[in-house]
VOGU-3710 file (C-alpha; in Angstrom, 3 decimals, decimal comma):
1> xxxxxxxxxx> -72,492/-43,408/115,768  -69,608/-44,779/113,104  -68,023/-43,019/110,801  -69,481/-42,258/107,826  -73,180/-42,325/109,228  -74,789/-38,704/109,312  -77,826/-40,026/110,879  -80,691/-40,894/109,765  -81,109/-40,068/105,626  -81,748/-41,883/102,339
11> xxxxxxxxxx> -79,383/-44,676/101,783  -77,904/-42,685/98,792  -76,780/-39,821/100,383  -74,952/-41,405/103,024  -71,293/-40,210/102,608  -68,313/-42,731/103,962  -66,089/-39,353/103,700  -68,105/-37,310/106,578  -65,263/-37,456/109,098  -63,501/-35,082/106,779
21> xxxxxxxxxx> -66,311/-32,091/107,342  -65,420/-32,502/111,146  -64,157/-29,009/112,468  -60,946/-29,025/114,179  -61,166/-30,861/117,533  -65,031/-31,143/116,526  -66,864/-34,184/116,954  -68,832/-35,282/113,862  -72,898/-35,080/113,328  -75,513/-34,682/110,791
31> xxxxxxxxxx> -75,198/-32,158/108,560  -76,323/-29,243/109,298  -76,306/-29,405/113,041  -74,984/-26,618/115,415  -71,596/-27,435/116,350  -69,953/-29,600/113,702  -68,637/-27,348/111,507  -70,155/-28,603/108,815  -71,918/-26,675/105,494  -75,499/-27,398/105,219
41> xxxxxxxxxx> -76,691/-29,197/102,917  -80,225/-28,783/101,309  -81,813/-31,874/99,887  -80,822/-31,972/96,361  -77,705/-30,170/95,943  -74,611/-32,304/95,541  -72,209/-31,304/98,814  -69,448/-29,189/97,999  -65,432/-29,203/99,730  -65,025/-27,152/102,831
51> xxxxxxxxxx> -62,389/-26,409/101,696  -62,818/-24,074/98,942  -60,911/-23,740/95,929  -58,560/-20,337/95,664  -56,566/-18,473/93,318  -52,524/-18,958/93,041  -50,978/-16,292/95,410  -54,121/-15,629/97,192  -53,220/-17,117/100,531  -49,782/-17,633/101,614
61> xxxxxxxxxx> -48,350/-19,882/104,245  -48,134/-17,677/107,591  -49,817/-15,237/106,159  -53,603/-13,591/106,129  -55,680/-14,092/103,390  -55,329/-11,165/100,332  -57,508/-9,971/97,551  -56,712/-11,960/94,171  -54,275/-10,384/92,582  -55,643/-9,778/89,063
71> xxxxxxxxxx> -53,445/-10,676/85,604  -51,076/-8,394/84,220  -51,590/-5,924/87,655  -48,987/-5,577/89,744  -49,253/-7,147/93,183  -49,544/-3,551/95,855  -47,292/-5,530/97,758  -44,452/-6,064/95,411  -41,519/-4,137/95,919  -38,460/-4,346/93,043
81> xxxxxxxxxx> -34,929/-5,863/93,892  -33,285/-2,711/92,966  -35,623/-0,891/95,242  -34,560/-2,858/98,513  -31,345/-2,311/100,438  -28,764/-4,149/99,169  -30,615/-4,971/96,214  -29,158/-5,687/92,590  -26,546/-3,389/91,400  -25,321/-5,213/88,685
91> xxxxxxxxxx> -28,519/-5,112/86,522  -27,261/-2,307/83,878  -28,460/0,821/83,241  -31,066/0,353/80,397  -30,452/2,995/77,585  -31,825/6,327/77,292  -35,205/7,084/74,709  -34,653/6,834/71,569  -32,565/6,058/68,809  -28,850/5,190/69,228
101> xxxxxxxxxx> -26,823/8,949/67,930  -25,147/8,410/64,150  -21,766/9,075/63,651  -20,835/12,636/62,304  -19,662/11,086/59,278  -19,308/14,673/58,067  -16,680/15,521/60,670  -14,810/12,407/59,559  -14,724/13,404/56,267  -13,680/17,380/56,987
111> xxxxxxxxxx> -11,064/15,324/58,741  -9,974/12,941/55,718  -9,801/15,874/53,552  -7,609/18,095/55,572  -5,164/15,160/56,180  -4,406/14,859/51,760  -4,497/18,829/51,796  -1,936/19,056/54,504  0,442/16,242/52,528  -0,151/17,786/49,214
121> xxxxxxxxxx> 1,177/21,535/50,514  3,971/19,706/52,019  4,717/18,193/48,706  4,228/21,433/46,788  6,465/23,069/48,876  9,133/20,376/48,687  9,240/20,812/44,730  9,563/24,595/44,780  12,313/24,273/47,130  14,228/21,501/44,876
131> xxxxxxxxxx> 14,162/24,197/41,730  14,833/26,995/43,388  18,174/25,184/44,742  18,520/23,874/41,261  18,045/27,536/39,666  20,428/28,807/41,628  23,519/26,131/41,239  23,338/27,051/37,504  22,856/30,764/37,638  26,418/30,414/39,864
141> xxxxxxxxxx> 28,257/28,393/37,228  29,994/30,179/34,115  31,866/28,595/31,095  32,115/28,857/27,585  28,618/27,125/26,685  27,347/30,540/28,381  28,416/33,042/26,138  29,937/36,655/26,362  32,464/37,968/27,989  33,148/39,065/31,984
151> xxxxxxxxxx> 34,169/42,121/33,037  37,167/42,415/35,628  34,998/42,744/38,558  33,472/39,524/37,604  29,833/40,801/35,956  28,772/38,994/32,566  27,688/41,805/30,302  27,215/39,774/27,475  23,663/39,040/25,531  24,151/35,625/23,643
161> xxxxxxxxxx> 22,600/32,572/23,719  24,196/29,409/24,440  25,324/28,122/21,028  25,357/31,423/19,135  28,333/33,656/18,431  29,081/36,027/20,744  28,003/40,211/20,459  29,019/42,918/22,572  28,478/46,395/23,667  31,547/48,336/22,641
171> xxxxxxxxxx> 31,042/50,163/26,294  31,496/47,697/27,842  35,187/46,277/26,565  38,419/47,250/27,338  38,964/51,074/26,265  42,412/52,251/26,207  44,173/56,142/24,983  41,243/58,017/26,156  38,353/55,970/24,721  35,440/55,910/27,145
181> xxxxxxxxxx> 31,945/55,793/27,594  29,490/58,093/27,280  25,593/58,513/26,863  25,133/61,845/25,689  23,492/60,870/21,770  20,600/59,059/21,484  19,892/56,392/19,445  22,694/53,931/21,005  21,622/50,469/20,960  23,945/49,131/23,732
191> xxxxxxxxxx> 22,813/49,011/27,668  21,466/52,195/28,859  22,309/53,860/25,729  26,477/53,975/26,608  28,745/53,948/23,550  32,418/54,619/23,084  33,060/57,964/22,855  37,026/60,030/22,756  38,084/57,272/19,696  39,095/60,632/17,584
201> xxxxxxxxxx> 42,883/60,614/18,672  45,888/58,685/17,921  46,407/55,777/20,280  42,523/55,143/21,305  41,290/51,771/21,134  38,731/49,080/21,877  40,108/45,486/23,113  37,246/42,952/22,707  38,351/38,942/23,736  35,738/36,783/21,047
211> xxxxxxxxxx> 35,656/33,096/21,360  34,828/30,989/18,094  33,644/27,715/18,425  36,132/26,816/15,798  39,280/27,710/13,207  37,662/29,670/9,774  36,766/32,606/8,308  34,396/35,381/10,135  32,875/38,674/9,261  33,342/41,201/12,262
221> xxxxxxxxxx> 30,155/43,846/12,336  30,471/46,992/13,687  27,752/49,331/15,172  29,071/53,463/15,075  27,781/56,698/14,765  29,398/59,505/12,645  28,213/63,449/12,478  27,764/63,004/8,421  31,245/62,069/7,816  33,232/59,270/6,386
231> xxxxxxxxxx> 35,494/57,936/8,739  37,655/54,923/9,492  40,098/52,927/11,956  42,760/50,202/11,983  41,703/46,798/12,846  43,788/43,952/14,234  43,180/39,737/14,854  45,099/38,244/17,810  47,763/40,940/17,146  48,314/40,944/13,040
241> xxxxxxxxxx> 46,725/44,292/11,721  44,406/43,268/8,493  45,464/44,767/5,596  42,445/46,707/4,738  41,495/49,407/7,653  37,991/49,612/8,730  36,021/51,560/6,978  33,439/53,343/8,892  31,666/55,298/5,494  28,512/57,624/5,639
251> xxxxxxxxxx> 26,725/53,966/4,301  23,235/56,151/4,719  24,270/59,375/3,952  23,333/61,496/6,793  23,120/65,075/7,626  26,624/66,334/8,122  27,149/67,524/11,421  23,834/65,319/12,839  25,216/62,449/15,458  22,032/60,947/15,790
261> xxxxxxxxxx> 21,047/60,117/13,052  24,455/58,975/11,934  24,029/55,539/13,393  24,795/52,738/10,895  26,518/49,734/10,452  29,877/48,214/9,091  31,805/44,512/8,944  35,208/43,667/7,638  36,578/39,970/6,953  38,845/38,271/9,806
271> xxxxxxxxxx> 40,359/35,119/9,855  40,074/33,046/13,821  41,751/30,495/15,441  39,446/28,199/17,563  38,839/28,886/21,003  39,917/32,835/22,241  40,796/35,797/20,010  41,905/38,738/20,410  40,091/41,620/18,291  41,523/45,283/18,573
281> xxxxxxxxxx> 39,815/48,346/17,123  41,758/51,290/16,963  42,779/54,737/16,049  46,153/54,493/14,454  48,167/56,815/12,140  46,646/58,199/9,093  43,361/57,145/10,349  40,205/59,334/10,052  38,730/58,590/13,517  35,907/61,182/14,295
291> xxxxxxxxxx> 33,376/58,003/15,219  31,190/56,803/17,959  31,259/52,852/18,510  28,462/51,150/19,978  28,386/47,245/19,530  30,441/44,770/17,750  29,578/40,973/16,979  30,391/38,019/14,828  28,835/36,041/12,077  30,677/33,164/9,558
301> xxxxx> 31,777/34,114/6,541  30,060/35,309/3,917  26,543/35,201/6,825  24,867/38,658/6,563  23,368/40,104/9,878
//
């Protein structure tokens, strides 16, 4: 028998390919015979390959045959990189569920705010430091643009303003021959209600240093108290005694004998240099001194209070 003969058959069907049916190590026949390994074939049907047609992955080399593994399910035999020893470690860790957390732009904020709050009390406090400092280097200086006069111990007892001519309380100027102060009548006008009191005897006076801003003509008021009385007192300017004495009149014409309500007031005309003067009240010969003073100040000439 030659290849590609089958035996006897129609001339049609014989097939020049019929060594390929052979089994391994078989020996070739007619179709269909025991032994050749062969499919058989019915009259009529085309022959089909021994080898059959299989699915990608179904049979592997070395391997037995395995079910066909169907698309998108994953192969029971599959095993993930990761999950093997030694597999891959540097694959990163994939992200939890869920969105990616926001910013607490509210804590940023808070944080913003406190930051301009913090330089703005720093700021604040820097100011009120600065005028403090600068109120007190000019509540330390003195001079002549303040005003007033200074006591011995150092103490400005003075009330004027910067510019204006100066007033005093009689109390608290230099008292000489048993002038001094006292507090005993009401209606005083000066500090704690103190006056000069003891100007009733020879010798007695009141020493008041009043600075003019410049050379001229003044009018020198006087504040006093008198129990119903006319009385009066000598008055000198930087020591010249004025030719008129001071007249210290019952002006309102009250109650004799009544101290309180003999409070009134008084000026006579003086004549300064500029600069410091001296102006001395006192109770001199001949005088009528049974007075209380209380203030004394300056206006220009011919001014009223």
């Amino acid at each position: 028998m030659t290849a590609g003969n089958n035996g006897a058959d129609t001339p049609e069907n014989d097939d020049p390919f019929a060594y390929l049916y052979r089994s391994e190590g078989g020996e070739g026949g007619a179709p269909g015979s025991a032994g050749t390994g062969a499919p058989t074939r019915q009259p009529g049907i085309p022959r089909t390959s021994y080898n059959q047609v299989r699915a990608v992955g179904e049979r592997q080399y070395g391997q037995q045959p395995q079910q066909p593994t169907t698309y998108g399910q994953q192969n029971a035999h599959y095993a993930a990189p990761e999950t093997l020893p030694g597999g891959d470690r540097t694959r990163s860790t994939p992200a939890p569920d869920g969105p990616e957390p926001r910013r607490n732009r509210n804590g940023l904020l808070i944080g913003a705010v406190s930051v301009v709050a913090v330089v703005c009390i720093g700021i604040g406090v820097a100011m009120l430091n600065n005028g403090n400092e600068s109120k007190a280097g000019e509540a330390g200086k003195q001079g002549p643009a303040a005003g007033g006069s200074v006591k011995p111990n150092g103490k400005k007892t003075g009330k004027n303003k910067p510019g204006a001519l100066p007033k005093e309380d009689a109390a608290s100027l230099r008292l000489d021959g048993g002038a001094g102060a006292a507090t005993d009548i009401k209606g005083s006008h000066s500090a704690g209600g103190t006056y000069v009191a003891g100007f009733n005897q020879v010798g007695a006076k009141v020493q008041w240093k009043a600075d003019a801003p410049q050379a001229g003509d003044y009018r020198l008021y006087v504040r006093y108290g008198i129990p119903g009385e006319d009385a009066n007192a000598t008055l000198a300017v930087n020591g010249k005694p004025n030719a008129q004495p001071l007249g210290l009149k019952n002006f309102i014409k009250s109650p004799q004998g009544d101290w309180e309500k003999g409070w009134q007031t008084t000026w006579a005309p003086v004549t300064l240099n500029e600069g410091t003067n001296t102006i001395e009240i006192s109770c001199g010969q001949g005088n009528q001194c049974n007075a209380n003073l209380d203030q004394v100040w300056l206006q220009r000439g011919g001014a009223k209070p």
